[in-house]
C-alpha positions, 0 to 999 in steps of 0.5 A: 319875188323875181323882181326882188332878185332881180334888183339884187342883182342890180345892186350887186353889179354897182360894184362892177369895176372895183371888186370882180376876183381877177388880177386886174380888179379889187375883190368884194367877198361880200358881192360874191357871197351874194351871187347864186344859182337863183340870180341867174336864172333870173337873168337869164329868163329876164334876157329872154323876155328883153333881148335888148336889155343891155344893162342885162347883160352887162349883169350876167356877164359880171357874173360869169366873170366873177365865177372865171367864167371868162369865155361867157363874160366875153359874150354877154359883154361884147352883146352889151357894148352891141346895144349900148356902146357909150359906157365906161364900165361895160368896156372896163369889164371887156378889158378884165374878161380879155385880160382874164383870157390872156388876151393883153392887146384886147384888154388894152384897147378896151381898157383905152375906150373906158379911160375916155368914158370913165372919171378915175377908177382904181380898177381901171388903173389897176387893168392898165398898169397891169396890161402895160407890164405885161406889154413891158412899157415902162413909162406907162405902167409907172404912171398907172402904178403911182395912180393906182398907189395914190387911189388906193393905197391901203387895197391888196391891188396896190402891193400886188402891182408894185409887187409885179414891177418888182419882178421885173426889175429882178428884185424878188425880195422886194416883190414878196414882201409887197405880195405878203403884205398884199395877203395881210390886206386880203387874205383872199386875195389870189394873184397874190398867192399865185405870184410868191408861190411862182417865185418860190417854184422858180427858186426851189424854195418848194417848203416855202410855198406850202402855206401858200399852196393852202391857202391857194387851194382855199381860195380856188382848189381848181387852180393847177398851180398850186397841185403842182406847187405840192407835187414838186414839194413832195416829190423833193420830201421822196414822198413820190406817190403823193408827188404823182397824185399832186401832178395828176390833179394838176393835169386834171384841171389843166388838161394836155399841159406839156409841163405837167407831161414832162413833171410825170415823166420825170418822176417816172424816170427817176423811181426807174418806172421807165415803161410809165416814163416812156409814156408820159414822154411820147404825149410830150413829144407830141407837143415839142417834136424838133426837141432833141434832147427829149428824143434823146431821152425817150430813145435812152427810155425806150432801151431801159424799159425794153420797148425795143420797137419804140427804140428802133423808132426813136433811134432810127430819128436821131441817126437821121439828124446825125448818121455819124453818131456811132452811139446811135448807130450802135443802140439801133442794131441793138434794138432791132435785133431784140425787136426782130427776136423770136419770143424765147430766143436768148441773146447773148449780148449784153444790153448796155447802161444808156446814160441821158446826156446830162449824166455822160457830160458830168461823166467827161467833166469828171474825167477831165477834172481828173486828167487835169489834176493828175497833170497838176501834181506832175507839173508841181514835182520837183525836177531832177537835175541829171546834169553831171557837176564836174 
């Protein structure tokens, strides 16, 4: 029996380069379908009996990979190229793995050593239009575009690089429509999700990226993206509590995230939970301590919320970068005598409306707007000849 599962395994691994669900391959449901707990285990104990195996390896790492399991991919494949370093497909699976991490330049330099070992082979162009678009060499990609375009013309992969190329060139329109027809070909086919829902973020189009989203969550329900996608939608809807939930998931499989931080904060901020706001803030802050305008804004939150030590200290750091800031002055002392307060002790000063930055400049650009047109109108009056007519 355990050889049986073995030759699976085997068997399924013939389809290595042209079908792993990554960015940079074509996807083979089937294949996939196949993979089980059972298998490996049974390369696992396969490789503690022949730790020399390579071709084990290579096996189990094109399982991890395929299950985005790309850090143990990396490993058993470099163990791999260790004991057998002459075969096109083991440095193609090293270029996807590496590619999978962000790792362009690794991806690159694998993806060269497998185009001197390999004939033609459509995931290889498609990892190499891929990583040189990325690397945004124009000459290159196109040529491994065309290749792919020419190798593969009917394959999801097709569309999706020529999809990506679109966007560089700034041409949105054209890139949804080759990502659309990319999802026509494989309904699974996720980079492609990934891509239009992205677009759609970019442009504010968040009811647009809907069917997507499902879809996404379909496919892989532990992708942040697509809990962010339904977060800003929601929370556009005034729906905030499922806007929360939404950007909670998100955080809770891309863990520490500054972009979900700052969507949290946001939120907060805008339902005046000012408390919750100011926390969400102060873990974004950790992350981005030289923004200004974040410590504006957790000054301003520190205030509204009434945490009066965290606004001595917030405002205590802008009077440090502009001591000649009256405002910031101004807010300190305040802030201090309501932190160095007595509990109970009234104090008869009124706690002032503290405007983000965003609001005090609409505020002077209504004021000179007005100014402007009030000058227009005395401009535009017919003067009055006080000359005396003899």
């Amino acid at each position: 029996m355990k050889h049986i599962l073995i030759a699976g395994v085997i068997f399924i691994g013939c389809f290595a380069c042209g079908s792993a669900t990554n960015d940079t391959s074509i996807p083979d449901p089937q294949a996939v379908e196949n993979l089980s707990e059972a298998s490996l285990n049974v390369l696992n104990e396969s490789i503690d009996d022949d730790p020399s195996n390579d071709v084990l390896y290579y096996k189990r790492a094109l399982f991890y990979y395929r299950l985005k399991n790309n850090t143990k991919a990396l490993a058993d494949i470099s163990k791999a190229i260790e004991l057998e370093d002459g075969k096109g497909e083991y440095y193609l699976l090293l270029g996807q793995a590496s590619y999978a991490t962000g790792n362009i330049i690794a991806a690159r330099d694998a993806a060269l050593k497998a185009e001197g070992l390999l004939e033609k082979n459509p995931a290889l162009m498609v990892l190499q239009a891929n990583v040189y678009m990325d690397l945004r060499d124009s000459v290159k990609y196109t040529n491994y575009i065309q290749q792919t375009v020419e190798m593969i013309p009917f394959k999801a992969d097709a569309d999706y690089v020529q999809a990506r190329r679109a966007l560089i060139l700034k041409d949105s329109s054209r890139s949804i429509s080759f990502l659309q027809s990319a999802v026509k070909k494989d309904q699974d086919f996720l980079p492609a999700y990934k891509e239009i829902i992205k677009i759609y973020l970019n442009k504010g189009m968040y009811d647009s990226s809907m069917s997507y989203v499902l879809n996404g969550i379909r496919i892989s329900h532990q992708d942040p993206l697509f809990y962010e996608a339904e977060g800003r939608f929601f929370e556009r809807m005034k729906l905030y509590g499922a806007a929360e939930s939404a950007y909670m998931i998100a955080l809770k499989y891309s863990d520490k995230n500054p972009t979900y931080y700052s969507l949290l904060g946001n939120l907060k901020y805008r339902t005046a939970d000012y408390v919750k706001a100011l926390s969400w803030y102060s873990l974004l802050y950790q992350s981005r301590p030289e923004d200004l305008e974040l410590l504006k804004r957790l000054a301003e939150v520190s205030i509204k919320g009434k945490e009066w030590s965290k606004a001595v200290s917030y405002y205590g750091k802008l009077m440090a970068k502009d001591s000649s800031n009256t405002t910031y002055s101004n807010q300190y002392k305040l802030a201090v005598k309501y932190a160095n307060a007595e509990p109970g002790e009234e104090i008869h000063e009124e706690i002032p409306v503290v405007m983000s930055p965003a609001r005090q400049e609409g505020q002077i650009k209504r004021k000179t707007d007005t100014l402007n047109r009030q000058n227009q109108r005395s401009l535009s009056k017919p003067k009055t000849d006080t000359t005396a007519h003899e």
